[in-house]
DRENDO-1510 file (C-alpha; in Angstrom, 1 decimal, always signed):
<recs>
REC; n; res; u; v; w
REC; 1; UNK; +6.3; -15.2; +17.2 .
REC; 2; UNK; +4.5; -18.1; +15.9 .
REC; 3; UNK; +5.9; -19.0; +12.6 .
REC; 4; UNK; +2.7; -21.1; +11.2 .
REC; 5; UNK; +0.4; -18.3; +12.1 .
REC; 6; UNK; +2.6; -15.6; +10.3 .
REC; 7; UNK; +2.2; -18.2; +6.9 .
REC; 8; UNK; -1.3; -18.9; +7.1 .
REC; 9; UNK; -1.8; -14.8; +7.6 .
REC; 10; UNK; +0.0; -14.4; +4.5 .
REC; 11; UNK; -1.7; -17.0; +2.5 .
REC; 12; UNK; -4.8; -15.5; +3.3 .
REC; 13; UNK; -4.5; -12.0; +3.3 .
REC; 14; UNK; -1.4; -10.7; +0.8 .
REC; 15; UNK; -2.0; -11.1; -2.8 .
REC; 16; UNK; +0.1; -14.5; -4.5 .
REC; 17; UNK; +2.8; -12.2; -6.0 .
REC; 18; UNK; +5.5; -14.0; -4.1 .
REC; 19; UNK; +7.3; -17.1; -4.2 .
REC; 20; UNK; +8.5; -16.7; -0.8 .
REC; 21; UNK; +11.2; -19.4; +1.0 .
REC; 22; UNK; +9.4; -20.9; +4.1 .
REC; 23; UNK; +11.2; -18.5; +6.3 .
REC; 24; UNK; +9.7; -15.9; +8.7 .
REC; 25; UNK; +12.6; -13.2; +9.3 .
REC; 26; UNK; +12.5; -11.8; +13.3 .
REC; 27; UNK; +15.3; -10.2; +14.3 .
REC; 28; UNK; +19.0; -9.6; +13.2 .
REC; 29; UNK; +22.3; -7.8; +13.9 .
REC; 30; UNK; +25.1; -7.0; +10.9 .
REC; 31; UNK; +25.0; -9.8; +8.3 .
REC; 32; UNK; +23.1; -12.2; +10.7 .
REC; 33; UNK; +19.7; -12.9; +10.3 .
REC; 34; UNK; +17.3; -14.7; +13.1 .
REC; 35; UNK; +14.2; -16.1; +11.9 .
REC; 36; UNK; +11.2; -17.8; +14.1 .
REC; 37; UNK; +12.9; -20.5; +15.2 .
REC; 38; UNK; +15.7; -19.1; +16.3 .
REC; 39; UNK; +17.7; -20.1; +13.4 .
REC; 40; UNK; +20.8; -17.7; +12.1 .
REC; 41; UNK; +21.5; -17.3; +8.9 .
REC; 42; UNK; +24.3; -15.1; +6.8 .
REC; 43; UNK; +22.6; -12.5; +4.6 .
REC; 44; UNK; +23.7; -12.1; +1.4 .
REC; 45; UNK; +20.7; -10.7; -0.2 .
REC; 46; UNK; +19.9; -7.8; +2.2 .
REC; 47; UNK; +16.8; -7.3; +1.1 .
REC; 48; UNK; +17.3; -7.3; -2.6 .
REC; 49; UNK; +20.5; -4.9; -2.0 .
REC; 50; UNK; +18.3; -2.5; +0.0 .
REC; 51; UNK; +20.4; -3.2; +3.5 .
REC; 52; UNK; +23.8; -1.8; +2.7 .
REC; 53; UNK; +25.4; -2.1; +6.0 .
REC; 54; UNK; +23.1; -4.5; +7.5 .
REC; 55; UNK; +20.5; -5.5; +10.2 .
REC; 56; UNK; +19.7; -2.9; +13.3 .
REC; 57; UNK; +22.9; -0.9; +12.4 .
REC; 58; UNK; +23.0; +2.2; +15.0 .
REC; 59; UNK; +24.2; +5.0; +12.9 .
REC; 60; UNK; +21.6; +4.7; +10.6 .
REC; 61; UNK; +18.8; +3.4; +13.2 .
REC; 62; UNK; +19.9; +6.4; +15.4 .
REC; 63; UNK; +19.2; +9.2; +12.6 .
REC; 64; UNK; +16.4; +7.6; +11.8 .
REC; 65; UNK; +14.8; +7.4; +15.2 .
REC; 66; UNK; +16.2; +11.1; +15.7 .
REC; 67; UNK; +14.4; +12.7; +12.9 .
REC; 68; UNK; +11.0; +10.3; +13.7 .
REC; 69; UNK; +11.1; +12.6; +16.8 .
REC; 70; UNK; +10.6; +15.6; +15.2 .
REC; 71; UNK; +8.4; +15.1; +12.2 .
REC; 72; UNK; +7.7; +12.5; +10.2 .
REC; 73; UNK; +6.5; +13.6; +6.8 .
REC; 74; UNK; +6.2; +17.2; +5.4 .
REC; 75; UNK; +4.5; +17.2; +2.1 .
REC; 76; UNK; +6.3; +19.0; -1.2 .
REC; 77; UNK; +4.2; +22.3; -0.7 .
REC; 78; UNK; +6.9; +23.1; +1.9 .
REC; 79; UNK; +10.3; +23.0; +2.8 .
REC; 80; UNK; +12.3; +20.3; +4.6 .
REC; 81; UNK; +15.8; +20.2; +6.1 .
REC; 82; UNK; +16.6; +16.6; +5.6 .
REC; 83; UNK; +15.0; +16.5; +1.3 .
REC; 84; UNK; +17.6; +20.0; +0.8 .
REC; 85; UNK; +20.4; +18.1; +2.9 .
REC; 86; UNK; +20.3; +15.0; +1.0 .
REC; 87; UNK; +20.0; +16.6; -2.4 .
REC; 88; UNK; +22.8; +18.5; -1.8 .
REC; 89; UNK; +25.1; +15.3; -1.1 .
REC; 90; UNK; +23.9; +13.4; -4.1 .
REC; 91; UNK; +24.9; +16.2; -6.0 .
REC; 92; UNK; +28.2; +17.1; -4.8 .
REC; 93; UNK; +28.8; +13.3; -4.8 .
REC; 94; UNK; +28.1; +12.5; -8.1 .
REC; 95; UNK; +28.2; +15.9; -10.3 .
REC; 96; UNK; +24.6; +16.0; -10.7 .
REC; 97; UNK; +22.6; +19.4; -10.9 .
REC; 98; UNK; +19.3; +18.9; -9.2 .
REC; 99; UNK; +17.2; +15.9; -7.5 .
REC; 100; UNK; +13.9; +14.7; -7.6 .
REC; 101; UNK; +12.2; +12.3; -5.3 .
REC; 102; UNK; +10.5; +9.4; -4.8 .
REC; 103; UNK; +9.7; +6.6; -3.2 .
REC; 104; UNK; +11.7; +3.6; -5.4 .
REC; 105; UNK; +13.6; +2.4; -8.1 .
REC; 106; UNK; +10.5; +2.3; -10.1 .
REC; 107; UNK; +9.2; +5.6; -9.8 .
REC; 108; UNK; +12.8; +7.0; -10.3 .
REC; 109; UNK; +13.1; +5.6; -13.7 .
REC; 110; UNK; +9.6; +6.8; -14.3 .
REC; 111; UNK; +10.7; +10.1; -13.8 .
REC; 112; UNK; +14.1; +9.8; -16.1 .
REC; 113; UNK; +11.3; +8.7; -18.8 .
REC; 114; UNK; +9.3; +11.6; -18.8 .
REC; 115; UNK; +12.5; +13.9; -18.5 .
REC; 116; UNK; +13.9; +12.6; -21.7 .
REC; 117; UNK; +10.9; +13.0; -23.6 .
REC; 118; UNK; +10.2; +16.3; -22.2 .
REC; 119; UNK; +13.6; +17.4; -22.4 .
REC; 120; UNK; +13.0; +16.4; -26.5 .
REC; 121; UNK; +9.6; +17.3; -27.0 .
REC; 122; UNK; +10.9; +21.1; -25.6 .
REC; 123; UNK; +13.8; +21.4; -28.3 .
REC; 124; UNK; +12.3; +19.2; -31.2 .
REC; 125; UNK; +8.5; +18.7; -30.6 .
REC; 126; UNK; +6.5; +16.1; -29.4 .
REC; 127; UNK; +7.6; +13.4; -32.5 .
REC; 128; UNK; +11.0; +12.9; -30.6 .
REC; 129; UNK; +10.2; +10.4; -27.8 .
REC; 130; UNK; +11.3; +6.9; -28.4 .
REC; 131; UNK; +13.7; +5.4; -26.0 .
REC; 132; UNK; +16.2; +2.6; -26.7 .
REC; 133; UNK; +16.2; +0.3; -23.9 .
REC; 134; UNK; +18.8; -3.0; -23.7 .
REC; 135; UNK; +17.6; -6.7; -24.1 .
REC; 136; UNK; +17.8; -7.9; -20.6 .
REC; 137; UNK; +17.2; -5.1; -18.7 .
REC; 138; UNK; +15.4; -4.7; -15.7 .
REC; 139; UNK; +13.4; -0.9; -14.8 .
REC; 140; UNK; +10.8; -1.7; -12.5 .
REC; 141; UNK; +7.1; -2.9; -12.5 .
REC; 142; UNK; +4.9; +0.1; -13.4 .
REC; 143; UNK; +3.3; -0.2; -17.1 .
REC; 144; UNK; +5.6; +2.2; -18.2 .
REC; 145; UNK; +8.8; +0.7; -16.7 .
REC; 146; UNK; +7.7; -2.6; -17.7 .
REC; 147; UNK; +7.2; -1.5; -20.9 .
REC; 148; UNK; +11.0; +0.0; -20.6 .
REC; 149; UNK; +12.0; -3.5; -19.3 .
REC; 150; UNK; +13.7; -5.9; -21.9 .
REC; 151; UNK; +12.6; -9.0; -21.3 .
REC; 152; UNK; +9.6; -10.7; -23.2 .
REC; 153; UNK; +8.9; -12.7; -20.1 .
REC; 154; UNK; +7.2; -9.4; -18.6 .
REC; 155; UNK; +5.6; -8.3; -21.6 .
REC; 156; UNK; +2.5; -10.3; -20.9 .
REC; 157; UNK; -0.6; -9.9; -19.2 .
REC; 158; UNK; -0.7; -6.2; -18.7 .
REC; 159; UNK; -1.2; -4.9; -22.3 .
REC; 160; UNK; -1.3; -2.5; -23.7 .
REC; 161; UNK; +1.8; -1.5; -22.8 .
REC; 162; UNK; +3.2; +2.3; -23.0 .
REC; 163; UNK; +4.6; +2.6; -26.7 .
REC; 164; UNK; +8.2; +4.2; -27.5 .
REC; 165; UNK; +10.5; +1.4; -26.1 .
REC; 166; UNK; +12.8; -0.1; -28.6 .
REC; 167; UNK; +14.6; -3.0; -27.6 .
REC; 168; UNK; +18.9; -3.4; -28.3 .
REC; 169; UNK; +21.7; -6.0; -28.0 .
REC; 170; UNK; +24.0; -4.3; -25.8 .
REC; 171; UNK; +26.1; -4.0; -29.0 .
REC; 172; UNK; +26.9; -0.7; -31.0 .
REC; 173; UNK; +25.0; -2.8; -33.8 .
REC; 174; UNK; +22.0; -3.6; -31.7 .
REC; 175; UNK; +22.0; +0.3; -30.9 .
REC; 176; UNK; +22.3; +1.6; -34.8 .
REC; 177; UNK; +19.3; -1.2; -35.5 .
REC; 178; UNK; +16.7; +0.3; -32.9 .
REC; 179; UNK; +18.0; +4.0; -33.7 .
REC; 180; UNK; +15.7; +6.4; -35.4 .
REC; 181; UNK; +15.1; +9.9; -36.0 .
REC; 182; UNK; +12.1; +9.5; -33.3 .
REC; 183; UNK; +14.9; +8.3; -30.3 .
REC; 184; UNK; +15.4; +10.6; -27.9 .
REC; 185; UNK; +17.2; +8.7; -25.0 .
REC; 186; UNK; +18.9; +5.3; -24.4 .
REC; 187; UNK; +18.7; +3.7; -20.9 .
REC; 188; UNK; +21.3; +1.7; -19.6 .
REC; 189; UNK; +22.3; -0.5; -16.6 .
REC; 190; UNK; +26.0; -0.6; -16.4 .
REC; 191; UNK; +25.3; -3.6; -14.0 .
REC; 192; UNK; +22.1; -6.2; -15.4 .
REC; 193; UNK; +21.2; -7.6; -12.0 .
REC; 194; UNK; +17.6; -9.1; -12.3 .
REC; 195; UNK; +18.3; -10.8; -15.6 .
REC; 196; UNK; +22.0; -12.7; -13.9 .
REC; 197; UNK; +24.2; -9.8; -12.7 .
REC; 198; UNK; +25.9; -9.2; -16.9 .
REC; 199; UNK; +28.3; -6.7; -16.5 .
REC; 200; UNK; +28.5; -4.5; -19.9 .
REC; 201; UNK; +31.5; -4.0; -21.8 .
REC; 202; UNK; +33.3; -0.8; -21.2 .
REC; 203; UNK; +33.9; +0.2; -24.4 .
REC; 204; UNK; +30.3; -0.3; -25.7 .
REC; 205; UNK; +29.5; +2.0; -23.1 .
REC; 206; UNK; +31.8; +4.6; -24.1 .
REC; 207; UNK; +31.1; +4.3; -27.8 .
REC; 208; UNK; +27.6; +4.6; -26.8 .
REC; 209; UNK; +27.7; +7.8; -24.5 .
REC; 210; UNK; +30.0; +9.6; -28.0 .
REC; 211; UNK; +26.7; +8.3; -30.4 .
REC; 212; UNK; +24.6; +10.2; -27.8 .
REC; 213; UNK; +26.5; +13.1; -27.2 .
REC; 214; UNK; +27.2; +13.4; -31.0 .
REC; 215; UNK; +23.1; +13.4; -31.7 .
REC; 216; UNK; +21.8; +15.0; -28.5 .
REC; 217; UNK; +20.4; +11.8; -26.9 .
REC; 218; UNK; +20.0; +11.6; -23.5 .
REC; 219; UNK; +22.5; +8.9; -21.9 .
REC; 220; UNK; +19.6; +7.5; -18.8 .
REC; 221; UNK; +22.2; +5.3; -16.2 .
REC; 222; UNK; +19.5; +2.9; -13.7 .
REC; 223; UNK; +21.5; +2.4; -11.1 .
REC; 224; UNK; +19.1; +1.0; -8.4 .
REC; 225; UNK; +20.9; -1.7; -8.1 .
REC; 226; UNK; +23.9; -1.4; -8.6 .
REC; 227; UNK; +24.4; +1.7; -7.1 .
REC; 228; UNK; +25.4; +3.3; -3.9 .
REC; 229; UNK; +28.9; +1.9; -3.5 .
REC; 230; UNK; +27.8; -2.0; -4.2 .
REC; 231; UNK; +30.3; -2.4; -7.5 .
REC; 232; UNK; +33.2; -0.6; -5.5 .
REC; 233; UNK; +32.7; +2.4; -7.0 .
REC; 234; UNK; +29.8; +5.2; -5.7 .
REC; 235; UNK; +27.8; +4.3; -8.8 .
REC; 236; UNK; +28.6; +1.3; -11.4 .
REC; 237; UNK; +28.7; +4.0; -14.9 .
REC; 238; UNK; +31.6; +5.2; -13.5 .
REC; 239; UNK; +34.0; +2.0; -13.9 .
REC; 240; UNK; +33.5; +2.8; -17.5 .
REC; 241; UNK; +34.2; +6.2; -17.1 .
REC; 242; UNK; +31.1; +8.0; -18.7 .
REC; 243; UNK; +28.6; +10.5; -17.7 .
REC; 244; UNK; +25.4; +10.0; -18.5 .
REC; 245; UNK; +22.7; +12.5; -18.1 .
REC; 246; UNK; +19.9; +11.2; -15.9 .
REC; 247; UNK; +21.0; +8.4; -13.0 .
REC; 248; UNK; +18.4; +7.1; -11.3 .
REC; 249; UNK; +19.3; +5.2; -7.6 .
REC; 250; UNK; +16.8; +3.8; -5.2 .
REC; 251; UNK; +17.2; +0.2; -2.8 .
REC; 252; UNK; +20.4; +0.6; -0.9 .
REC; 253; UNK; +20.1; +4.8; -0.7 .
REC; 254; UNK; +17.4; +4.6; +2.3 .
REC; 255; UNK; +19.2; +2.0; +3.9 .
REC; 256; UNK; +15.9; +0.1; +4.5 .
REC; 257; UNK; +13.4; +2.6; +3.9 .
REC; 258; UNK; +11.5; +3.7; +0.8 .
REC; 259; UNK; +13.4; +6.1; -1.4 .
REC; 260; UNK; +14.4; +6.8; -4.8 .
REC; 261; UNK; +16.1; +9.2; -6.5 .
REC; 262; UNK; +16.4; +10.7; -10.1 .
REC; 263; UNK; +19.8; +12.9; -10.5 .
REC; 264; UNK; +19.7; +15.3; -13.5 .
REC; 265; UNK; +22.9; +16.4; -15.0 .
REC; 266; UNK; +23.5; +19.5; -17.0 .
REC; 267; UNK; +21.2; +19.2; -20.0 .
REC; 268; UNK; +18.2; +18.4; -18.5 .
REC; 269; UNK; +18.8; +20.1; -14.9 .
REC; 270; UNK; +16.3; +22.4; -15.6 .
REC; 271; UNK; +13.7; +20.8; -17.6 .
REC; 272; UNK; +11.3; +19.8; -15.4 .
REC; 273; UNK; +8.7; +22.6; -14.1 .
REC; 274; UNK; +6.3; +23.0; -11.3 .
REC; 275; UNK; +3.9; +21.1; -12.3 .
REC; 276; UNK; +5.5; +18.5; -14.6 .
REC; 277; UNK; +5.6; +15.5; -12.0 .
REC; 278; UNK; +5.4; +15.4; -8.6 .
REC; 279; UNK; +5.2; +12.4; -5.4 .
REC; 280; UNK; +3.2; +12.8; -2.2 .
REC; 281; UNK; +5.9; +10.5; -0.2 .
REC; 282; UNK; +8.7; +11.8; -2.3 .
REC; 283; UNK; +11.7; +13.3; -0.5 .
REC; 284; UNK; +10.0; +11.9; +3.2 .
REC; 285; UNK; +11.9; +13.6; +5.9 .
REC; 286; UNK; +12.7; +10.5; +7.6 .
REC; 287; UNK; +13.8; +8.1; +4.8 .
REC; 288; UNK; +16.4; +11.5; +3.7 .
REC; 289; UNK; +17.7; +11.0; +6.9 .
REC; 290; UNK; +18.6; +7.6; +6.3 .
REC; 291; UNK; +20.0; +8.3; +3.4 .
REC; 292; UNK; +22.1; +11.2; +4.2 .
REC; 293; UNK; +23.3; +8.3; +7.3 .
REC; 294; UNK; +23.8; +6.1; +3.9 .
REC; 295; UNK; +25.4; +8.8; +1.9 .
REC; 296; UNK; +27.9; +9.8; +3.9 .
REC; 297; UNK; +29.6; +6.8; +5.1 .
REC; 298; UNK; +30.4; +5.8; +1.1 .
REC; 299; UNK; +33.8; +7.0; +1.3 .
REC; 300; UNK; +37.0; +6.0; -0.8 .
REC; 301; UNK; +38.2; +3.9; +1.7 .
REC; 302; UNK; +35.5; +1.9; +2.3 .
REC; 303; UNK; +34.6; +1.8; -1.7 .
REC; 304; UNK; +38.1; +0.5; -1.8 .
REC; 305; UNK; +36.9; -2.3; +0.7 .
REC; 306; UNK; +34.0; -3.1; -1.2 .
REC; 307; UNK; +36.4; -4.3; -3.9 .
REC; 308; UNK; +39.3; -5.8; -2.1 .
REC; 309; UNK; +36.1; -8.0; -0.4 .
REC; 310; UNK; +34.4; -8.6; -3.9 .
REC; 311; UNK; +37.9; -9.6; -5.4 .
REC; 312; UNK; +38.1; -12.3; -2.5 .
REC; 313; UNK; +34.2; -13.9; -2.5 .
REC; 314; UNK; +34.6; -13.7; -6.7 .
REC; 315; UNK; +38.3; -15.4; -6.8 .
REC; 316; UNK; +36.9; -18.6; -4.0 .
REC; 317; UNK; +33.9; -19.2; -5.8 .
REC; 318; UNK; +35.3; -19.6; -9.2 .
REC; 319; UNK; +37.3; -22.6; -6.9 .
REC; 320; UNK; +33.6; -24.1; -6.1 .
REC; 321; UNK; +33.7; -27.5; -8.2 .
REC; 322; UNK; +30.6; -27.2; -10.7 .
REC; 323; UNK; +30.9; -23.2; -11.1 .
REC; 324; UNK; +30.6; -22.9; -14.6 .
REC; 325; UNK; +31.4; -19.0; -14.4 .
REC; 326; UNK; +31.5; -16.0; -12.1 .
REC; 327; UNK; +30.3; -12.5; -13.0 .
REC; 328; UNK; +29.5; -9.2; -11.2 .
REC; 329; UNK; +31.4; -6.4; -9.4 .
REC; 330; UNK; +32.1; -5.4; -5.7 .
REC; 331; UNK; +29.6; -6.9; -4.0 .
REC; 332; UNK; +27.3; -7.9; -6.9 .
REC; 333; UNK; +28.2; -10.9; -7.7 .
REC; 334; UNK; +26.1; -13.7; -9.6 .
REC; 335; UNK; +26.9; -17.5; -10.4 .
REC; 336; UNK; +26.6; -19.9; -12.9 .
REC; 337; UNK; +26.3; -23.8; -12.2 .
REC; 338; UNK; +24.6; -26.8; -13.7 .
REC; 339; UNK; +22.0; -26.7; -11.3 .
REC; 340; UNK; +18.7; -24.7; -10.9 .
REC; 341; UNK; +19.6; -21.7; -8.8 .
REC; 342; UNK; +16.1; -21.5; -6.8 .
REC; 343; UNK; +17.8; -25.3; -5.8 .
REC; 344; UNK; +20.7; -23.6; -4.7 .
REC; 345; UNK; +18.9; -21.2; -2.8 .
REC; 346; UNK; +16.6; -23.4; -0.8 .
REC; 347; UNK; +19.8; -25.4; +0.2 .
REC; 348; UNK; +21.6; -22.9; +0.9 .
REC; 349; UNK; +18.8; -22.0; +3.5 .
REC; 350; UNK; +19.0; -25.2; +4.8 .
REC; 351; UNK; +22.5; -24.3; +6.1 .
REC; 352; UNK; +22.0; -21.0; +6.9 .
REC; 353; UNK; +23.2; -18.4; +4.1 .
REC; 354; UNK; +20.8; -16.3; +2.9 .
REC; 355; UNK; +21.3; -15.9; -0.9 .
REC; 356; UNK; +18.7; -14.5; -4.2 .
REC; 357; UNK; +18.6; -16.0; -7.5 .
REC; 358; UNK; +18.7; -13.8; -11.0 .
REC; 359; UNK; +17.1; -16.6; -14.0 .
REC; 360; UNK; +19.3; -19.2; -14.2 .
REC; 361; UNK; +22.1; -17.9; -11.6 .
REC; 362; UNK; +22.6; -17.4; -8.0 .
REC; 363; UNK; +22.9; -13.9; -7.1 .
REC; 364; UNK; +24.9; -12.4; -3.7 .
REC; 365; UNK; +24.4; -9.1; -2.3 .
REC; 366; UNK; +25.8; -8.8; +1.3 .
REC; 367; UNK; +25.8; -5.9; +3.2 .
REC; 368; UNK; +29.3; -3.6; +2.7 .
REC; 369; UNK; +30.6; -4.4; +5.9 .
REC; 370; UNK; +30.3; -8.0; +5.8 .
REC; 371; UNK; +33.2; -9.1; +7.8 .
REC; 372; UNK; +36.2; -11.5; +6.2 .
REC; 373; UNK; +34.5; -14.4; +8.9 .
REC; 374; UNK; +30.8; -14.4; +8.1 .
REC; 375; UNK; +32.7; -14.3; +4.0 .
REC; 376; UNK; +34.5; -17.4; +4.7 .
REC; 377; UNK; +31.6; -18.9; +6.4 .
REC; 378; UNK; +29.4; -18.0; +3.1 .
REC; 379; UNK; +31.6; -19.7; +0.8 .
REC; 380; UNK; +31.8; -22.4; +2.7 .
REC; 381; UNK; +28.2; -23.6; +2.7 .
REC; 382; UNK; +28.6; -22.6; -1.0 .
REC; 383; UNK; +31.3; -24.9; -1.5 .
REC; 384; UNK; +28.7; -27.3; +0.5 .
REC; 385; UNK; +25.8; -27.0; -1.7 .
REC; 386; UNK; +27.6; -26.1; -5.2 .
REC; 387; UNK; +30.6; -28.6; -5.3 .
</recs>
């Protein structure tokens, strides 16, 4: 592989959306990343949280491979094994009612949006659609999800943007000042991981799922990031203990393939009819298979793991001198220095860890079964390039 080659074919061919590191990625195993030159790094970004249990792992290559030799897409007009399978274990895994698929985090939120409002416009007419999203957040990069998003830094460019997003602290307060007789859902990360991994008080979020319950608004949980056994628990909601009414997962469900998911609970399990939305991709035979791989290995024990191993990379790097704070859960972890974290990132490269950056902080998500070695070896070139 010739690394300058692979750079000047992306300068000139792939639209300027990226400000890629001057790596090229070849190969890997685990946590253990191999780039052009033969260089290995420790991954702790796999892929944006997309590779939960790492590079080339077998059980999940293996189904993967086994269902690509049998068929590789069936569109929704018919049936397919793997789509019925995997809905199935969502739902007996988290208590939701029925599935709907598609093909990323983006689209799944997309589809929690126009449940809400039809779930609303169905019981209270077509005035009812407003939906209170938090300052902050993150939900994609369609125009409506962007429109959903928080942050005034993505509100440009693009407009006009889709109206009916209201804009809250993540504060009771902030929620009774967006609140109108028009709101018809509020959608939540339990875990703000683009905007620098925030974590959101507990009892906010019970206090807000009671305010929805009480009024009949739909409680929306995004949990494509912090989903799928990254926090410790199977999905992030539930360290607060509520139970919202829409989740929507995506990244680390396909393992490394394109999938995302929107789970209806009871109220709105049945509002969506043939017709109402739909994905040509959606449900892919052989990104379900990956997922059920996925799906299945999230057991208590190894949840139980996830934190045990977060507890240990959190407690060492509030140690690093010039950490100014540590936040996340599990294996979602963001930090705060008094440098700029793209910096951090670049030098971290230098030494071989792989890491992201969220705004101002540094932002680790490993694979699951990151071993206690390659942690210690992280922190280590953290300590290097932090203190």
């Amino acid at each position: 592989m010739d690394k300058n080659k692979v750079i000047s074919n992306d300068k000139n061919y792939i639209a300027n959306t990226y400000a890629r590191f001057n790596v090229v990625i070849k190969d890997g195993k685990g946590s253990i990343l191999t780039d052009a030159d033969g260089k290995q790094y420790i991954d702790c970004a796999t892929g944006i949280g997309v590779n939960l249990f790492g590079i080339n792992d077998e059980e999940w290559k293996n189904t993967v491979i086994s269902q690509i030799n049998r068929v590789q897409h069936v569109c929704n007009l018919y049936y397919a094994e793997p789509q019925t399978e995997l809905a199935k274990l969502l739902c007996e895994m988290s208590g939701a009612k029925k599935v709907f698929f598609g093909n990323s985090g983006a689209e799944a939120n997309e589809c929690a949006i126009k449940t809400a409002r039809k779930y609303s416009s169905d019981k209270y007419g077509g005035e009812r659609y407003e939906i209170i999203t938090l300052k902050d957040s993150f939900h994609g990069r369609t125009i409506a999800t962007l429109s959903a998003t928080g942050q005034d830094e993505f509100h440009k460019h693009f407009a006009p943007f889709v109206e009916g997003f209201r804009y809250a602290e993540p504060t009771m307060e902030g929620i009774f000042s967006c609140y109108t007789e028009k709101t018809c859902a509020v959608m939540i990360e339990a875990i703000q991981g683009e905007s620098g991994v925030n974590v959101l008080d507990f009892n906010f979020l019970k206090q807000l799922e009671k305010f929805c319950k009480e009024r009949d608004i739909l409680l929306i949980a995004d949990e494509v990031q912090c989903g799928n056994g990254r926090t410790g628990y199977l999905y992030a909601y539930e360290a607060a203990g509520i139970h919202p009414d829409i989740v929507t997962t995506a990244k680390a469900l396909g393992g490394g393939l394109p999938i995302g998911a929107c789970l209806l609970f009871d109220k709105c399990a049945q509002t969506l009819d043939a017709g109402d939305h739909g994905s040509t991709f959606g449900g892919n035979p052989v990104a379900c298979a990956g997922a059920i791989s996925i799906m299945k290995r999230l057991t208590k024990d190894l949840l139980l793991e996830v934190k045990g191993k977060g507890d240990y990379f959190r407690m060492n790097i509030s140690r690093i001198r010039n950490v100014k704070s540590v936040s996340g859960m599990g294996l979602m972890i963001g930090i705060e220095t008094d440098r700029p974290a793209r910096e951090i990132a670049e030098k971290c490269l230098e030494k071989g860890l792989i890491v992201l950056t969220a705004h101002k902080k540094v932002r680790l998500l490993p694979p699951l079964n990151i071993t206690k070695d390659e942690i210690d070896e992280a922190l280590k070139i953290l300590n290097e390039v932090i203190g």
